[in-house]
N, C-alpha and C positions, 0 to 999 in steps of 0.2 A: 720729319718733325724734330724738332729740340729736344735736350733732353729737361730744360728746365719746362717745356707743356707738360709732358709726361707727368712731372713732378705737380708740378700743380692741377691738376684732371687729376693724380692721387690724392691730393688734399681734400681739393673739392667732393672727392666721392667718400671721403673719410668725414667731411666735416657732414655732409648729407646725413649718411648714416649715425653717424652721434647723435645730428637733430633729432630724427625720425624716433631712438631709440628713448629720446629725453620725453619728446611727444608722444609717446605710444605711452611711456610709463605717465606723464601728466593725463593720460587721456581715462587712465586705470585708476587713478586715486579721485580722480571728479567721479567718474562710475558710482566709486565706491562710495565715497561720502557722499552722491546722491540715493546709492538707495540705504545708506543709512538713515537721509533726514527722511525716506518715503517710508519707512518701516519707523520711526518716530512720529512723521505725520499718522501711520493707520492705527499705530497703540494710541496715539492725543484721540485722533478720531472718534474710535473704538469705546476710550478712557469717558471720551464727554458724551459719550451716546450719541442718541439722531432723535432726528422731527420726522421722521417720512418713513415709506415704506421704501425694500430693498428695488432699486433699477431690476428689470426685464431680464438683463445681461446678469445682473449677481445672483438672481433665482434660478437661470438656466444652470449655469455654472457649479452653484449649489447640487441640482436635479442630475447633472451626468455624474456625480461622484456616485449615486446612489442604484441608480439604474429603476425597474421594475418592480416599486413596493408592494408585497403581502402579505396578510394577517391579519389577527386580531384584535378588537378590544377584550383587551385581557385581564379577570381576574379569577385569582384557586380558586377553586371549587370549593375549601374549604373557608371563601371568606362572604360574607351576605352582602358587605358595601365596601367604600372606601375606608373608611374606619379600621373595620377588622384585618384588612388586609395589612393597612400601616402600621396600627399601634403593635407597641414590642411585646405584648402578651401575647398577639395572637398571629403575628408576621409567622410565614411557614413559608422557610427556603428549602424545604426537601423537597413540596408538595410544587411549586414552581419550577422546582428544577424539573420534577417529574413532567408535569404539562407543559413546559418551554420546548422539551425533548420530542414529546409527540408532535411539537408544532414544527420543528424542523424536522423533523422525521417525512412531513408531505411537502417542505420545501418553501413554507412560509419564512421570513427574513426581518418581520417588523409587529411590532405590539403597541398596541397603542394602552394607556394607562391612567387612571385617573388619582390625584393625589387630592389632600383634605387638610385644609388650613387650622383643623384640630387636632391634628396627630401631630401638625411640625409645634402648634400654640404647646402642645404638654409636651414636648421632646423634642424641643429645636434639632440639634447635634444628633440624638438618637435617630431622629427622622427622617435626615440627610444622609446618615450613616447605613442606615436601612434600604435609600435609594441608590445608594455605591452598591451595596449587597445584590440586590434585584439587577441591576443591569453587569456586573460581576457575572453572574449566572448566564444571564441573557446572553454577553458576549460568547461565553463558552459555548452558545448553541448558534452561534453564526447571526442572531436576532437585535435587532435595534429598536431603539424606543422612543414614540412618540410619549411627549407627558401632559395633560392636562390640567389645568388650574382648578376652574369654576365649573360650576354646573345650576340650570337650574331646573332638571328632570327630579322629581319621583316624592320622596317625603320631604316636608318642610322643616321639620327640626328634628335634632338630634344631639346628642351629649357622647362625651369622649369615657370610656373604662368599656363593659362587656353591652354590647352587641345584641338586639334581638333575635331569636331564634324565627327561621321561616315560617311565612302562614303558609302551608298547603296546597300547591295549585293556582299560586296565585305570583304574577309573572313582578320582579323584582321588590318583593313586599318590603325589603328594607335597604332598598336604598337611596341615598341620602342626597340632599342638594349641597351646595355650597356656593355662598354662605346662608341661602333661604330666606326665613321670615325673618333671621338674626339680624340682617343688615338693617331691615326695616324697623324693626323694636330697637337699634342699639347702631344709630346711626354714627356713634365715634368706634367703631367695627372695623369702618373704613382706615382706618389708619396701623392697626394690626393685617390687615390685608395686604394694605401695601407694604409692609416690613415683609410678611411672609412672599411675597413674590419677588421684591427686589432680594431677599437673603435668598432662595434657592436659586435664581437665575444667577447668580454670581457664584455662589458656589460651584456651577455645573455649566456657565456659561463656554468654556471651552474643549467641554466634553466629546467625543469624535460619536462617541454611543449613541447619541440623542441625534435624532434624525430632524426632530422639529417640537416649537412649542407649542400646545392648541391650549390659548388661553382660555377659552371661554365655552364649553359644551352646549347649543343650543339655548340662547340666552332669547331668554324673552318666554319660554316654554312654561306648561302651568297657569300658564294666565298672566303671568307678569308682563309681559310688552313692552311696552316701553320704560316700566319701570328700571328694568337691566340695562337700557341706554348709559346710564353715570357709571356702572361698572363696569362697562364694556369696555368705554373710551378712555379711564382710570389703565384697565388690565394692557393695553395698549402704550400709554404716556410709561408706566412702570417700566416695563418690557424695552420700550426705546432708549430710556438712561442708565438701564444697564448694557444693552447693544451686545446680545449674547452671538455669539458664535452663528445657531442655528436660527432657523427663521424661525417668523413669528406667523400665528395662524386661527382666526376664527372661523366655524363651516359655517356654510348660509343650510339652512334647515328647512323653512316656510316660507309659503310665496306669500303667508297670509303679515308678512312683517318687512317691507317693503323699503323699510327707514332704517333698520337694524340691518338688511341685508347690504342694503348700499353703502353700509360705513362699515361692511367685515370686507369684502370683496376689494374695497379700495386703499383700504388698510392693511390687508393683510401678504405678507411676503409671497407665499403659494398660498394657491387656491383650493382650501379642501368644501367638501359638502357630504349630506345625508341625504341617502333616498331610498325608501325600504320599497318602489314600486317594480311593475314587469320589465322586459327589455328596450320595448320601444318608447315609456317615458323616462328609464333613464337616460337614454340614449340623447333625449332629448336635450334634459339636462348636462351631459357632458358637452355637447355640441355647442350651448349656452354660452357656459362657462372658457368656452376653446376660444371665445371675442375678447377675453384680457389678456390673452397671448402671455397666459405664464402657467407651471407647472400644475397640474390637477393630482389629487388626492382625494378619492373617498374613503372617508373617515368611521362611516358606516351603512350599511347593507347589509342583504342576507335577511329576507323573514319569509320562509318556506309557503304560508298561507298567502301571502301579496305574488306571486311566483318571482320574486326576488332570490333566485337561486345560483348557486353556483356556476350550475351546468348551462344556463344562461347568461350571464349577467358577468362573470370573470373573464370568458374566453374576450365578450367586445372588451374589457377595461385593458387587457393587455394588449392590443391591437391598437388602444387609443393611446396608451402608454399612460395610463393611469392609476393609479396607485390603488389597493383594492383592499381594504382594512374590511370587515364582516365582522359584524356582533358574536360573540361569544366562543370560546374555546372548548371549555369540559364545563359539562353538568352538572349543577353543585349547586350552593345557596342561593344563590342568584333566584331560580325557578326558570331564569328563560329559558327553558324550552318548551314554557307555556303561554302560549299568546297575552299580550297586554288588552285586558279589558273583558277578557272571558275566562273567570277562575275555574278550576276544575279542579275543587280542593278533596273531592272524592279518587281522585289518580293520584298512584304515584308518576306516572310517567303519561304523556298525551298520546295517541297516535299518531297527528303527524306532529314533531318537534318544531316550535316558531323559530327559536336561533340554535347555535350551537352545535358542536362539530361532533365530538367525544363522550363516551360514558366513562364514568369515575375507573372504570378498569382500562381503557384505555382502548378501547374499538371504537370505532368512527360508527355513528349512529346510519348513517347509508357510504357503506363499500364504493358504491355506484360514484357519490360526491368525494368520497378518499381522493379514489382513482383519476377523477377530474383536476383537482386542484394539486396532484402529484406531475404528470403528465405537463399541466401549465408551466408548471412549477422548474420542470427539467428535472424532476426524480425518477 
């Protein structure tokens, strides 16, 4: 062979390589500036909210970061409702730290929590500032927080400064709805509602703490029905134009609301629910629920008289891979550990306890149930 082949088979394999190296580097800078405009599309995205609930695929995806949720709805002992718990008089971060502690001490990881559209109305900042505080805590015990908007269980009005003192034997004697009969006496309510929900979901929309939002506690309860439909579908449209971080979530409660259930279930990102029955309806009920083929949560359970019990009722939720939130922590204002609808305002304390884990000193009301939800738990 020549030496001028040679020479040029050198070229050609020189000029090869230059391309390749020009194309490999063109191939690096489209990369790049594509997933800049994709991480510009999902902040626009993000920025203009949604109409819909999250894809199957973004609520899995959500669900493996988290793994096996457990714990309570949770408020101190030393607080009687929402109220007490938030306003700055009477917030008590010792007393939280204390029962956050006992709750991961058996290996619980999640608190569900209900907030009050009258603690943020007198203390916008301070109220927010309060809710950095609480989940501050929380973090420090390995715990994450579901938070809840509305409610519309227990008394129907109520006013913001000091707090009723417990009646006696008598299971949540003060605690409060939101927003109650207010909505209905003072129909432009509606519109401080929506400020209060779109300003804390922005504030804490990108929060890592916050597990999930439950907008709406059992809506329709008390007798209202269908009334709580406009606020329902409000608490939802709010929630979507902010397009928070964490999903969005109403539990279905009653079969006796059949219109309310079909518009939380299909609206909402996971699927949480309430069932305070034995094992084999709720078993029933999770199986239900397993037909929308997206993450399950229960949100509450646990009431010792239904035998809705630990020792039953947690082992199937983690086997379904369920999420297993149970009424109450420590014994305290609240009353529940006295059955709803049978006062025993003669007792300090019931024989059997309806919710509730803990005495104010800090022993598990049965060892038996500790040792249960430790065990589950991997303590």
């Amino acid at each position: 062979m020549s030496n001028d082949f040679f020479v040029f088979t050198k070229k050609l394999l020189f000029f090869a390589l230059h391309s390749t190296v020009i194309i490999l580097r063109f191939m690096r800078t489209i990369n790049f500036v594509l997933l800049i405009c994709l991480a510009f599309h999902s902040c626009q995205h993000r920025k203009q909210g949604r109409t819909e609930p999250w894809s199957v695929e973004q609520a899995y995806q959500w669900h493996q970061q988290w793994g096996w949720l457990r714990g309570c709805n949770f408020q101190p002992s030393t607080a009687i409702n929402q109220l007490e718990m938030w306003q700055a008089e009477t917030f008590d971060p010792v007393t939280i730290d204390r029962e956050l502690g006992w709750a991961a001490a058996i290996g619980m990881n999640c608190m569900r929590v209900y907030l009050h559209h009258v603690a943020w109305e007198v203390d916008r900042e301070g109220f927010k500032k309060r809710m950095k505080q609480y989940m501050e805590i929380a973090e420090k015990h390995g715990i994450s927080t579901i938070f809840v908007f509305f409610d519309d269980c227990w008394n129907p009005t109520y006013s913001a400064g000091k707090q009723p003192e417990p009646k006696p034997g008598i299971h949540n004697s003060g605690w409060i709805r939101d927003p109650g009969d207010l909505l209905f006496e003072k129909p432009e309510l509606i519109n401080t509602l929506e400020t209060y929900v779109k300003d804390v979901l922005t504030s804490f929309k990108d929060d890592k703490r916050i597990v999930l939002w439950d907008l709406y506690n059992e809506p329709g309860n008390e007798g209202y029905g269908g009334k709580s439909f406009d606020l329902l579908k409000k608490s939802f449209e709010w929630a979507w134009a902010v397009n928070p971080l964490q999903p969005l979530s109403v539990g279905v409660w009653s079969a006796r609301l059949p219109n309310l259930n079909k518009f939380q279930v299909e609206h909402s990102d996971v699927i949480t629910y309430h069932i305070y029955s034995d094992l084999s309806a709720h078993k029933q009920v999770v199986d239900t629920l397993k037909r929308y083929g997206r993450p399950i949560i229960c949100t509450e359970y646990m009431a010792r008289h239904f035998n809705s019990t630990f020792q039953e009722i947690m082992p199937m939720l983690k086997t379904e891979n369920v999420g297993a939130i149970n009424w109450g922590l420590v014994a305290g204002k609240t009353n529940t550990i006295f059955k709803w609808g049978e006062p025993l305002p003669e007792m300090e304390e019931p024989p059997l306890w309806f919710h509730d884990i803990f005495r104010k000193d800090g022993t598990p009301y049965s060892q038996e149930e500790a040792d249960v939800i430790k065990s589950l738990c991997g303590k």
